[in-house]
C-alpha positions as CSV (number, residue, x, y, z in Angstrom):
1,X,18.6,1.3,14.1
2,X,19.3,3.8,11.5
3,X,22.1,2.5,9.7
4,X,22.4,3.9,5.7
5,X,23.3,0.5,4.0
6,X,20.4,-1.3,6.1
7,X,17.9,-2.7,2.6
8,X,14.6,-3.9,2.5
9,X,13.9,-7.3,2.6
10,X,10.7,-8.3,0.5
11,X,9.0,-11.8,1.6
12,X,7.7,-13.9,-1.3
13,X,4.6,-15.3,-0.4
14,X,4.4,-19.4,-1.7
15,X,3.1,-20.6,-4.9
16,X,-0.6,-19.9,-5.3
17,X,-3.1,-22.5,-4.7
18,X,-4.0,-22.6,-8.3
19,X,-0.5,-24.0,-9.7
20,X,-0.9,-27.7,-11.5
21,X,1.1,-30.6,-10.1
22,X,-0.4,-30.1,-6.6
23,X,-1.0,-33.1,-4.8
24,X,-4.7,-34.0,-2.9
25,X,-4.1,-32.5,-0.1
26,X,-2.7,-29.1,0.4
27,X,-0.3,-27.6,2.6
28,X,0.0,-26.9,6.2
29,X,-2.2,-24.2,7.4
30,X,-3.4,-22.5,10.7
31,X,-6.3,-24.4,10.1
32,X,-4.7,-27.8,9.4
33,X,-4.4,-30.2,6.6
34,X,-7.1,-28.8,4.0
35,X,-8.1,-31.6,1.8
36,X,-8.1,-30.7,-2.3
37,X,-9.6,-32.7,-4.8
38,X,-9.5,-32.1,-8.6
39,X,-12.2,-31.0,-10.4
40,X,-12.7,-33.9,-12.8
41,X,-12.9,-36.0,-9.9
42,X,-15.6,-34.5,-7.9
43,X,-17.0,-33.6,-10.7
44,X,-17.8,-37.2,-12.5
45,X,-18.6,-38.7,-8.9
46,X,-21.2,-35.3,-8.9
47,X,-22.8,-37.0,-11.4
48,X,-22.4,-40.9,-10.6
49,X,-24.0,-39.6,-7.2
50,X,-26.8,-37.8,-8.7
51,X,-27.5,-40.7,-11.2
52,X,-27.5,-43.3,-8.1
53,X,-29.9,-41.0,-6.3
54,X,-32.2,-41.0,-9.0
55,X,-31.8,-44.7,-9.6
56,X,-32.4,-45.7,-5.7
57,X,-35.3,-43.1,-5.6
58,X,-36.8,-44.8,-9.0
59,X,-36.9,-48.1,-7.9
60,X,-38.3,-47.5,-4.2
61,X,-41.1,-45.6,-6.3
62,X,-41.6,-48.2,-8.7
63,X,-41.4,-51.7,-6.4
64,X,-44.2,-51.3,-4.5
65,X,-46.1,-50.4,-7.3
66,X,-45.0,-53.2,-9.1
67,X,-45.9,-55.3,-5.8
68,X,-49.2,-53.9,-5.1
69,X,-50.2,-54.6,-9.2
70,X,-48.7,-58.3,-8.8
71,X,-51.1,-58.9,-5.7
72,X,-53.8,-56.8,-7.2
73,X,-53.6,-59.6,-10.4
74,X,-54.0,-62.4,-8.1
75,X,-57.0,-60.3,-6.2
76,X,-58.6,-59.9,-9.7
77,X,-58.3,-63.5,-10.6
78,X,-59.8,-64.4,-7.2
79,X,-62.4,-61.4,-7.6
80,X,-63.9,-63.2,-10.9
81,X,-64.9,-66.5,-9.0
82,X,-67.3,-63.7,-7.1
83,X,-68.4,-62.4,-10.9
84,X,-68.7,-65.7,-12.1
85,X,-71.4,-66.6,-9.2
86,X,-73.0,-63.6,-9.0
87,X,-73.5,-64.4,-13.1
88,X,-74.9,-67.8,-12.4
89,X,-77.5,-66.6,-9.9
90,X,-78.7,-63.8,-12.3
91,X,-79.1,-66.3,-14.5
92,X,-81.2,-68.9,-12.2
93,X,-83.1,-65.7,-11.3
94,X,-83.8,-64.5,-14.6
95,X,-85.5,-68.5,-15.5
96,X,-86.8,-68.5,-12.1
97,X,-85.2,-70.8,-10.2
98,X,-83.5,-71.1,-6.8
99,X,-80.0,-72.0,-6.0
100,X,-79.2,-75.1,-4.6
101,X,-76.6,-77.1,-2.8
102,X,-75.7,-78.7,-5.9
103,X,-75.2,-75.7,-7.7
104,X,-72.9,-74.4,-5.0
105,X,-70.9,-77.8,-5.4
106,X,-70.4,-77.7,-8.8
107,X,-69.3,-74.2,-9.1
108,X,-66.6,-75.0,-6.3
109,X,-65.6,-78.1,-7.6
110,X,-65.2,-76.8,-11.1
111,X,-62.8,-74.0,-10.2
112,X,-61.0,-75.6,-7.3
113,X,-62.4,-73.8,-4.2
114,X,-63.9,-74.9,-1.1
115,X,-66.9,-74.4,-0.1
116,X,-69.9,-73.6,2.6
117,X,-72.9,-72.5,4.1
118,X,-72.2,-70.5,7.3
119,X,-74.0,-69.3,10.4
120,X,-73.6,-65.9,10.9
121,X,-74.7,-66.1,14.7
122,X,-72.1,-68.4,15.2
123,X,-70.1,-69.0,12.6
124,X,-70.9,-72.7,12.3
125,X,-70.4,-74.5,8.8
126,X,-73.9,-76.2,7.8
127,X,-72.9,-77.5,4.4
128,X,-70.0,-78.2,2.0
129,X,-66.6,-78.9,2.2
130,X,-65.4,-75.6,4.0
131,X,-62.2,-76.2,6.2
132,X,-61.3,-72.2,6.9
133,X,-62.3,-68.6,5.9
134,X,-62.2,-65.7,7.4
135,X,-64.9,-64.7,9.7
136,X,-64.7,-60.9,9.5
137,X,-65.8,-61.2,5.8
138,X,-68.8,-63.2,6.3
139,X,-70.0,-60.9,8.9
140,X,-69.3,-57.9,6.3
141,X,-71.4,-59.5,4.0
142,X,-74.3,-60.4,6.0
143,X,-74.5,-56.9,7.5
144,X,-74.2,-55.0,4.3
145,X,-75.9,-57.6,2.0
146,X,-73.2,-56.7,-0.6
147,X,-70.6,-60.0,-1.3
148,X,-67.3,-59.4,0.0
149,X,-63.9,-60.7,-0.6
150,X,-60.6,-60.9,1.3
151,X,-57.1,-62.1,0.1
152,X,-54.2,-62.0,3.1
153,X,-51.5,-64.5,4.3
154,X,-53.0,-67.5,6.0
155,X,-52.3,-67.6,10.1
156,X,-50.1,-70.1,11.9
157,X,-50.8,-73.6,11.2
158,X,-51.3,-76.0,8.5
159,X,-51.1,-73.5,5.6
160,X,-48.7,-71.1,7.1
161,X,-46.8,-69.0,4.4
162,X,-50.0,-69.4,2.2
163,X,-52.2,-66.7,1.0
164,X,-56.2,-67.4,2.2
165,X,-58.6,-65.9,0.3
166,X,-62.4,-66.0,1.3
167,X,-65.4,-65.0,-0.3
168,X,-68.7,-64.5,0.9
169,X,-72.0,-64.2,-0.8
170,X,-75.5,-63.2,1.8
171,X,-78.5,-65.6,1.3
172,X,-81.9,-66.5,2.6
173,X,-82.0,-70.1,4.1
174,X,-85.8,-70.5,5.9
175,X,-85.6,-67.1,6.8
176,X,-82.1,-67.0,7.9
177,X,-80.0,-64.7,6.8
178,X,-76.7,-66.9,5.9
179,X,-73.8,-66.7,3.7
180,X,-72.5,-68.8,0.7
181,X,-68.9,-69.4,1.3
182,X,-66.0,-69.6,-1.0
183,X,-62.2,-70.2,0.0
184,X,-58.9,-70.9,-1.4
185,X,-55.4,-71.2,-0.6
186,X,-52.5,-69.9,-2.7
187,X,-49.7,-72.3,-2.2
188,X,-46.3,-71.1,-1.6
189,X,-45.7,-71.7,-5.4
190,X,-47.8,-69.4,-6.4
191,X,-45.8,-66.9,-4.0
192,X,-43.4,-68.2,-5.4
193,X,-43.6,-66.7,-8.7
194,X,-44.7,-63.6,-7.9
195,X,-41.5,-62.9,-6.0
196,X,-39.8,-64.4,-8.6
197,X,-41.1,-61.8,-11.3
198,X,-40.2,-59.4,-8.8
199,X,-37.3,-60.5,-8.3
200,X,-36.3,-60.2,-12.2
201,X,-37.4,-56.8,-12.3
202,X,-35.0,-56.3,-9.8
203,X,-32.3,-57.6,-11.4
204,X,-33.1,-55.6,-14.6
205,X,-33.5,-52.6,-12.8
206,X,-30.1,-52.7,-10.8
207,X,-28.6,-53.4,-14.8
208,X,-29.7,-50.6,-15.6
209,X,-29.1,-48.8,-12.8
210,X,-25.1,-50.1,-13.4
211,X,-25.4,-49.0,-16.9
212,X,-26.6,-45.5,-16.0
213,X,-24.0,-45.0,-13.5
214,X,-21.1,-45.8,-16.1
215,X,-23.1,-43.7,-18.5
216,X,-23.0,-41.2,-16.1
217,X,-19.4,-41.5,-14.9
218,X,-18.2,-41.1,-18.0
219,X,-20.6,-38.1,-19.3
220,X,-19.1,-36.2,-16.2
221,X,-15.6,-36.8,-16.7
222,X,-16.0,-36.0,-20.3
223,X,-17.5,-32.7,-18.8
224,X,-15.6,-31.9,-16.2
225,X,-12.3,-32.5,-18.1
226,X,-13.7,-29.7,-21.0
227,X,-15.1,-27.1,-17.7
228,X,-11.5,-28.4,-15.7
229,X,-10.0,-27.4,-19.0
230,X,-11.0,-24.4,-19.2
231,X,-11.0,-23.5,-15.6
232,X,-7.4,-24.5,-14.9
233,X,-6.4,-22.4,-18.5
234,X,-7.9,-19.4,-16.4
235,X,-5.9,-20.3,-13.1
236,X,-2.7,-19.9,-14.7
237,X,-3.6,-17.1,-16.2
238,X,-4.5,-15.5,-12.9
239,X,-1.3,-17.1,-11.7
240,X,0.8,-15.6,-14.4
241,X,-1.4,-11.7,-13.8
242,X,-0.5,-12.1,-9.9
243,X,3.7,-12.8,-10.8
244,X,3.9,-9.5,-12.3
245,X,2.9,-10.4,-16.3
246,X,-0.1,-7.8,-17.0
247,X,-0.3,-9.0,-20.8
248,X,-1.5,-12.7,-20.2
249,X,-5.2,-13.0,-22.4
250,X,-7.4,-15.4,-22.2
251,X,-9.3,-16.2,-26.1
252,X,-12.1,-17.9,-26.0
253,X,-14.4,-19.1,-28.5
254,X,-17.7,-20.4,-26.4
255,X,-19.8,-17.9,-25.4
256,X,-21.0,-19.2,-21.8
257,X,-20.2,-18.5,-18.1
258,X,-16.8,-19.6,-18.7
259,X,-16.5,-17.5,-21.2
260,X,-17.7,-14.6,-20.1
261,X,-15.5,-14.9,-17.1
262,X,-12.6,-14.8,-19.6
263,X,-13.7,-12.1,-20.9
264,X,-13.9,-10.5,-17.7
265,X,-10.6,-11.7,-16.6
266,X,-9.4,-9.9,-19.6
267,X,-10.8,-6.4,-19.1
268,X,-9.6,-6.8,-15.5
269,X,-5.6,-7.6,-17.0
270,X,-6.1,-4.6,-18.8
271,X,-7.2,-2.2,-16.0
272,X,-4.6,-4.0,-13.8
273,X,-2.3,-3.3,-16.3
274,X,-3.1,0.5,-16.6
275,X,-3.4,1.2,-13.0
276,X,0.1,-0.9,-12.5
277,X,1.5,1.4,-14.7
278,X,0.3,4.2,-13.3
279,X,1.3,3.3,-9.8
280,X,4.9,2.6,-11.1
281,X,5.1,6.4,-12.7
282,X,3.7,7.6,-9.5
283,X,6.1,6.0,-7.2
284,X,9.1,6.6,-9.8
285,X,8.0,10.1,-9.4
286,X,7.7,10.1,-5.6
287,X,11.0,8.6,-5.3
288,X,12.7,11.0,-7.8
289,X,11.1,14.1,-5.9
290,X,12.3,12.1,-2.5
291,X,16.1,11.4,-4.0
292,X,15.9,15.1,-5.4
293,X,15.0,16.9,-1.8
294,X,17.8,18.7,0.0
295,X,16.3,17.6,3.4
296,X,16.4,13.7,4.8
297,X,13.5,11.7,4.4
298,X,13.4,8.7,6.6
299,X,10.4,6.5,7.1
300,X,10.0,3.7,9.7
301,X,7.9,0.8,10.5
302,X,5.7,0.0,13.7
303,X,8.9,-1.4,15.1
304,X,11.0,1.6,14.2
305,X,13.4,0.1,11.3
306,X,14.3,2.0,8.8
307,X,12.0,1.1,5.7
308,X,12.9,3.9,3.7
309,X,16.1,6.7,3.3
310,X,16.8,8.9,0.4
311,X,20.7,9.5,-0.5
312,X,20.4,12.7,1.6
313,X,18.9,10.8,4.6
314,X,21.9,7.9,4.1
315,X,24.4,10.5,4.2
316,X,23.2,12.1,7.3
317,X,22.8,9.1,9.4
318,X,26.5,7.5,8.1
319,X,28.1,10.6,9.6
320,X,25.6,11.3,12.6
321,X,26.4,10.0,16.2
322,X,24.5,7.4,18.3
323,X,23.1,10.2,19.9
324,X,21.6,11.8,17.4
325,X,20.3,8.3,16.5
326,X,18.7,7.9,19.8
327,X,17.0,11.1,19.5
328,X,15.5,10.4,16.2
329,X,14.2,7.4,17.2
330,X,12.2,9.0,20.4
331,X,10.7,11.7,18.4
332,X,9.4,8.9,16.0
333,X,8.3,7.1,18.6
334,X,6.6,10.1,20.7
335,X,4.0,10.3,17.1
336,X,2.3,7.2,18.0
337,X,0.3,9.0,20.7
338,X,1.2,13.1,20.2
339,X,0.9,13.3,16.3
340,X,3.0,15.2,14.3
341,X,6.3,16.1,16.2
342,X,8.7,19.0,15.5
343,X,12.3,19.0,17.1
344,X,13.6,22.6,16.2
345,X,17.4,21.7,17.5
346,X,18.7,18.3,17.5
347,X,22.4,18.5,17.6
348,X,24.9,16.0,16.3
349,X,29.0,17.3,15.8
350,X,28.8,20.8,14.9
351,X,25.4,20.5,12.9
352,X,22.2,21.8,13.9
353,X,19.0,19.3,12.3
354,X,15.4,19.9,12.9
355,X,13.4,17.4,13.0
356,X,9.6,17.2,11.6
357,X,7.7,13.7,12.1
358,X,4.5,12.7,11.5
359,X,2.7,8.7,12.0
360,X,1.2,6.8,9.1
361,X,-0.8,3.8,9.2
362,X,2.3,1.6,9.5
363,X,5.1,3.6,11.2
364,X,6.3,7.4,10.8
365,X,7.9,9.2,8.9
366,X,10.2,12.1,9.4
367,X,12.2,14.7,7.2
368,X,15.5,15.9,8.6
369,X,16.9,19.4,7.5
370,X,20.2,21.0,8.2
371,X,19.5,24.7,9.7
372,X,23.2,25.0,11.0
373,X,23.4,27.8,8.4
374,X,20.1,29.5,9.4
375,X,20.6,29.6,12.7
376,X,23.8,31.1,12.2
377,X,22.5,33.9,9.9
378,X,19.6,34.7,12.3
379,X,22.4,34.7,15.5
380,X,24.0,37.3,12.8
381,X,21.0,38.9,11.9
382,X,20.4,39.5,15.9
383,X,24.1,40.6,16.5
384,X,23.5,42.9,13.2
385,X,20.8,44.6,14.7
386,X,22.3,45.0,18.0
387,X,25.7,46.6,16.9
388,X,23.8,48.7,14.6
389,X,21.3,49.9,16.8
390,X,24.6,50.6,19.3
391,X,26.4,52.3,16.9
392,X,23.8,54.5,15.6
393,X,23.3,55.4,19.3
394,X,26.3,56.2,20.1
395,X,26.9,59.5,17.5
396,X,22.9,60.5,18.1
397,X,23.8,60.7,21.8
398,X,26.7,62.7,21.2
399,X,25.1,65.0,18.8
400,X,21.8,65.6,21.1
401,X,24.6,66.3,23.8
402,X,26.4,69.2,21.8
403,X,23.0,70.5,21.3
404,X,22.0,71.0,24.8
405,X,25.4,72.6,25.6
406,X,25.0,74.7,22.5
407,X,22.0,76.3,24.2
408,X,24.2,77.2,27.5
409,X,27.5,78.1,25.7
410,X,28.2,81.4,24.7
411,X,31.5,81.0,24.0
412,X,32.3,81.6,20.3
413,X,35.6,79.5,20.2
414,X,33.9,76.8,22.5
415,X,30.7,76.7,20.5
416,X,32.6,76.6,17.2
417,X,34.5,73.1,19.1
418,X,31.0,71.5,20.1
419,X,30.3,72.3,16.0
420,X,33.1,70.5,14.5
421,X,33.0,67.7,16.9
422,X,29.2,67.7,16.2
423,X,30.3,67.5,11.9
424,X,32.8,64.4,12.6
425,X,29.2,62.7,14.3
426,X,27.3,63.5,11.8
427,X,29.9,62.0,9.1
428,X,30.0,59.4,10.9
429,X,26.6,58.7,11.0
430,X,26.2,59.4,7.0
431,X,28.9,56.8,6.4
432,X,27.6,54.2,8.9
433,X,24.6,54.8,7.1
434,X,26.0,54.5,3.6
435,X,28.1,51.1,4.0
436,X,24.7,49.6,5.8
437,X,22.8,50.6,2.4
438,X,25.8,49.2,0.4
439,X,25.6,46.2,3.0
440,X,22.0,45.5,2.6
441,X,22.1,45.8,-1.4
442,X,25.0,43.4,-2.0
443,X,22.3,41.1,0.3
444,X,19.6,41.9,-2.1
445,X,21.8,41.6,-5.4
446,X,20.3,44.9,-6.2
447,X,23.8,46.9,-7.1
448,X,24.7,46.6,-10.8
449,X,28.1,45.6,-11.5
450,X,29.4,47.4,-14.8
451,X,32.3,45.0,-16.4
452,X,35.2,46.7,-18.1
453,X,38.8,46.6,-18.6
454,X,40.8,47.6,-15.7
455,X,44.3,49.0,-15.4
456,X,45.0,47.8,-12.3
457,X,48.5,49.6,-11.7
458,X,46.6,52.7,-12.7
459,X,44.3,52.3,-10.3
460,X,46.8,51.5,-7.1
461,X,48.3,55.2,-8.3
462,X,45.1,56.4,-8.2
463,X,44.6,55.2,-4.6
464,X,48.3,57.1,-3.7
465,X,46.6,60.2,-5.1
466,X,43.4,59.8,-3.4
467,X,45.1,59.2,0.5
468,X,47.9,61.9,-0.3
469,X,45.9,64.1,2.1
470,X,47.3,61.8,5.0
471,X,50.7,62.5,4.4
472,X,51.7,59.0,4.7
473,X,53.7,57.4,2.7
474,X,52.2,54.3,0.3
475,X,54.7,52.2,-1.6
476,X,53.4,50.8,-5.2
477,X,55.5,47.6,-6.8
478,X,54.2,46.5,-9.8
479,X,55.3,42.6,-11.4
480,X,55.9,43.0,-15.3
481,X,53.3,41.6,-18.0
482,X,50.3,41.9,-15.5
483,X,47.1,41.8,-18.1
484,X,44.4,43.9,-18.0
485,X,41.5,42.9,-15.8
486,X,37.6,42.8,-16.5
487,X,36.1,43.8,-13.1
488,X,34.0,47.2,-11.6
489,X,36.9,49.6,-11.6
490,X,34.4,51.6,-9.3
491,X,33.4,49.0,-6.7
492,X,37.2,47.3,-6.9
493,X,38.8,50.8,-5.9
494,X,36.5,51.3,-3.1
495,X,36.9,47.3,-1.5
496,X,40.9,48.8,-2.0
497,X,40.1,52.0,-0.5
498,X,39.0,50.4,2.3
499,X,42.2,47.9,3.1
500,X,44.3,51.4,2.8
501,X,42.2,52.8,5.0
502,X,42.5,50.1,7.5
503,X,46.0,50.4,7.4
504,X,46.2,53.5,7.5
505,X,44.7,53.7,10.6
506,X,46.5,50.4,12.2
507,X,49.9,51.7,11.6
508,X,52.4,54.1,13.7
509,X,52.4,57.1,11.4
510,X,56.4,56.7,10.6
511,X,55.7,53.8,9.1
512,X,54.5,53.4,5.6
513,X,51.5,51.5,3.6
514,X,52.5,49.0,0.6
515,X,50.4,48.7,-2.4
516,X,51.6,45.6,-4.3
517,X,50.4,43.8,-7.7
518,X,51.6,39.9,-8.9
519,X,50.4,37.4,-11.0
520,X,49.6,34.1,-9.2
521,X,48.2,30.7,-10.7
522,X,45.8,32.9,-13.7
523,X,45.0,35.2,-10.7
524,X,45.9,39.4,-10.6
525,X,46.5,39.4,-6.5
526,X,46.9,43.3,-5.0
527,X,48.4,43.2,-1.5
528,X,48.0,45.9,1.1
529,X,50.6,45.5,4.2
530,X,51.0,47.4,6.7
531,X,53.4,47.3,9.9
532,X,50.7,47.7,13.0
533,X,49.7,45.8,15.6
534,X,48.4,42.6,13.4
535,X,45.5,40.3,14.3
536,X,45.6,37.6,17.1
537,X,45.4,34.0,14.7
538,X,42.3,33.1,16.3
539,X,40.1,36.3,15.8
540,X,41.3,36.5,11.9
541,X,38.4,33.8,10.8
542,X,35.7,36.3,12.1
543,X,37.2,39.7,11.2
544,X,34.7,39.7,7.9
545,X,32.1,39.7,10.1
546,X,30.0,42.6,10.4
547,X,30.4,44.7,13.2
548,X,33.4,42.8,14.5
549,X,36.5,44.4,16.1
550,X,39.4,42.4,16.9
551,X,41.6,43.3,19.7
552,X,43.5,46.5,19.3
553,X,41.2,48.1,17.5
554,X,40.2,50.3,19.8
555,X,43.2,52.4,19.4
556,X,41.2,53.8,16.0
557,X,37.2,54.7,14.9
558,X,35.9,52.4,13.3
559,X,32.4,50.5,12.7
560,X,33.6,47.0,12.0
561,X,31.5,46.9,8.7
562,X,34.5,48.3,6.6
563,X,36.5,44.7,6.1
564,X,32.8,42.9,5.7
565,X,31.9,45.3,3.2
566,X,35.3,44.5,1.0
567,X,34.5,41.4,1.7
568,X,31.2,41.2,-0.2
569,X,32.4,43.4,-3.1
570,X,34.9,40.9,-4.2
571,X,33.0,37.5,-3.8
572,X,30.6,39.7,-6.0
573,X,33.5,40.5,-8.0
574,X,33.8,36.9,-8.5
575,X,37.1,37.0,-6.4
576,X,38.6,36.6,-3.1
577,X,40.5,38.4,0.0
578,X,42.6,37.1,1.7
579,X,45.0,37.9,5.2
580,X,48.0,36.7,6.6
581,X,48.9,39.0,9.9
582,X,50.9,38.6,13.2
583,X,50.3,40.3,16.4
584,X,53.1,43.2,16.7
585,X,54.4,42.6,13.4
586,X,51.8,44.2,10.9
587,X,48.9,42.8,8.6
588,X,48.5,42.2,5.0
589,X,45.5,41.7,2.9
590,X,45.2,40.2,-0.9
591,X,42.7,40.5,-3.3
592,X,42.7,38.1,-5.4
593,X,40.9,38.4,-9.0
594,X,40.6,35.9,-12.1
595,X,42.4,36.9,-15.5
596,X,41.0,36.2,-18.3
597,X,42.8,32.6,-20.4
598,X,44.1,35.3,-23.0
599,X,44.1,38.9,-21.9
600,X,44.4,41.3,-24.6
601,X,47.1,44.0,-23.4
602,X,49.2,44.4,-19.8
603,X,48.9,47.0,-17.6
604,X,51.0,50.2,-18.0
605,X,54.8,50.5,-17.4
606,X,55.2,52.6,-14.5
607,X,58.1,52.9,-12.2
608,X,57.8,49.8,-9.8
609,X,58.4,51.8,-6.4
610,X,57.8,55.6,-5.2
């Protein structure tokens, strides 16, 4: 799951929708084939539809206009035989005469009509040449002694398809109320040319109607090619700003919508541009501060692959075990529902990890850091306290026993016993004390190390003069040509004290101490050997530690601080100790110190054994 050379595999969406050579429909989506029609095209038939709708709705407007002022011209020529004999009786009226039969016969016959006298009780024809009218007209006019007039297709019968038109005119016959009579067919002929001017204006109007539709056709192609234009230039710029190219402008020189949207699409290219770039330093930073951290970073999906390792991360899981893995992944996977997750110990080998997850939005992320080390140093720091606390108990016990016996012994000789045993305590104490100070400075780098030239045969015949007290014998052989060494003379004789000491104290007293100095590989090594009991090989990688005793070293005092605090002098020292020992067979310790590439003078000519 965690492998280090899994990658990231970035989809690439399809072409956007926008790109040119598309065909009309589009592709496949969840939705099904989605039909897509190019802007000129809808566009021009946009307007060919709109200019159709307007011609349609024009001429159902004008038609029956046109048909009701083609009827209302044959009504007005019908409605002047009415003003005509209305005339003529104003006229007979105004020289004072009646109207007669014969005047009613000559004003028909001269214009064509037929004529009558009718009965308005029952309709029946007393006089003239009247075949038909229409009844309701008469009895309109008689009632409201007003003439009236009606014009409307003929019924069934002999002059079906006709128009009848009847007009009627109230008189006084012998007291009767009665009604002149005039009526006339239209014959289909006459019908006949009325549809046929209608007709023409039909034909004119659909002309024109075909002549406004290509008019319009090709005013909205025209226009939709220049807004298609213009539209498509912007799609592939848009196309071109979503691939990644932040520097795509669009000039325009019309001020309109279109161009304002340009304009637009150019400020947004420019903050696109600036926050782009801004994200990209951001990230570049995040992922330098990521590859830079001593600790693993890993980050996972929903599904728990690895999305994301730094080099420290990579290295970790290559040389982790499955088991290790399987714990990772659990922790991640406990964040979806308890949050951020530490795991203080997670072992894999001989490494100690903790473990620190937390979820994001989509997946988890954890950082992994090696504590081996600190753990170690606080199971030292626990031990260190310990032995301390045991050994500082162990000469304040003594001493607060002498005490109490002091108070009850009166014995002079006895009393002067319990004081020197109760001196060797208290030295003891005050030099536990002092290597714990010297300890806990060399922690806190607070012991200045003054740098000079060092004679270092000098100082091993120093050290013979310092132990001479013992009585043992120390052996000093010195290589020739040895240079000088820069180093703390002060802090170098006491990490060499110490190694004496040790030896001293390991050793039967027959047998004596050598002090040795070579020349190794640009190194000064002094070697202390001894011939005591040695060191079993699998106790000698912990000897430096403090408060360690290895086996057989009970036969002398000791603290087990002395060898740890040599050992912290010289890595100050910027050199190292070494020890090669066998049980029964004696130990011997090297220190090891850098020369410099071209050392100024040798160390002294002494005699190379004592």
């Amino acid at each position: 799951m965690f492998s280090a050379k899994k990658r990231l595999s970035w989809k690439r969406f399809g072409p956007d929708p926008w790109r040119k050579g598309r065909g009309l429909l589009s592709s496949k989506t969840g939705q099904g084939f989605r039909p897509r029609v190019s802007m000129r095209v809808w566009l021009t038939a946009l307007f060919v539809l709109v200019t159709a709708f307007a011609a349609v709705t024009a001429y159902e407007i004008v038609r029956p206009i046109m048909e009701k002022s083609l009827n209302q011209a044959s009504r007005s020529a019908f409605r002047e035989v009415g003003d005509q004999f209305e005339n003529q009786l104003r006229k007979l009226e105004r020289r004072g005469e009646d109207p007669s039969l014969q005047t009613f016969r000559a004003f028909a016959s001269t214009r064509g009509l037929q004529w009558g006298i009718v009965r308005v009780e029952d309709g029946k024809i007393t006089n003239g040449n009247l075949e038909d009218f229409w009844p309701g007209v008469v009895e309109e006019a008689v009632a409201e002694e007003e003439p009236r007039e009606k014009i409307a297709p003929a019924p069934s019968g002999a002059h079906e398809g006709e128009r009848q038109a009847t007009y009627a005119y109230p008189i006084k016959v012998g007291g009767e109320t009665r009604a002149v009579v005039f009526n006339k067919f239209f014959t289909r002929s006459d019908i006949e040319n009325v549809e046929a001017a209608l007709g023409k204006i039909e034909r004119l109007a659909i002309l024109a109607g075909v002549l406004a539709l290509l008019i319009a056709g090709f005013a909205g192609y025209f226009a939709a090619v220049l807004i298609s234009r213009r539209v498509s230039r912007l799609g592939l710029a848009a196309e071109r700003l979503a691939a990644g190219n932040f520097d795509e402008r669009i000039g325009t020189r019309i001020e309109d919508e279109v161009g304002s949207l340009g304009a637009t699409f150019n400020a947004m290219a420019v903050s696109l541009k600036g926050a782009f770039d801004q994200i990209k330093q951001e990230k570049e930073r995040g992922s330098a501060i990521l590859d830079g951290m001593t600790d693993a970073v890993v980050g996972v999906d929903k599904d728990l692959n690895a999305v994301f390792l730094n080099p420290q991360a990579r290295k970790l899981l290559e040389s982790s075990d499955r088991a290790f893995h399987n714990r990772l992944q659990e922790v991640l996977a406990k964040t979806r529902y308890s949050g951020p997750v530490t795991e203080p110990e997670a072992e894999t080998g001989e490494r100690i990890i903790e473990i620190r997850a937390a979820p994001l939005e989509d997946g988890a992320l954890a950082i992994l850091r090696d504590v081996t080390e600190e753990r170690r140093m606080q199971r030292v720091k626990a031990e260190f306290i310990a032995n301390a606390s045991h050994e500082l108990k162990t000469p304040l016990t003594a001493l607060s026993g002498y005490l109490e016996m002091l108070e009850d012994e009166e014995d002079e000789e006895v009393r002067a016993e319990f004081l020197n045993d109760m001196r060797s305590q208290t030295e003891r104490l005050q030099n536990l004390a002092r290597t714990l100070l010297d300890l806990s400075r060399l922690d806190a780098n607070a012991v200045t190390f003054r740098i000079e030239e060092v004679d270092l045969e000098e100082l091993l015949y120093g050290l013979r003069r310092d132990f001479g007290y013992t009585g043992r014998p120390l052996n000093i052989r010195v290589e020739e040509d040895v240079p000088l060494v820069e180093t703390d003379p002060t802090q170098l004789h006491r990490t060499l004290a110490i190694l004496v000491d040790n030896a001293l104290k390991y050793s039967e007293e027959d047998y004596p101490v050598d002090l040795a100095l070579s020349r190794e590989d640009g190194h000064a090594v002094i070697s202390v050997a001894d011939r005591g009991c040695g060191i079993p090989e699998a106790e000698i990688p912990h000897i430096f530690d403090r408060f360690y005793r290895a086996q057989g070293s009970s036969r002398a005092d000791g603290t087990g601080l002395g060898l740890a605090l040599a050992h912290e002098i010289t890595d100050h020292l910027g050199g190292e100790i070494r020890v090669h020992s066998r049980p029964d067979e004696g130990s011997t310790f090297s220190v090891s110190l850098p020369l410099e590439p071209d050392p100024p003078a040798t160390n002294g000519n002494r005699p190379k054994s004592s």
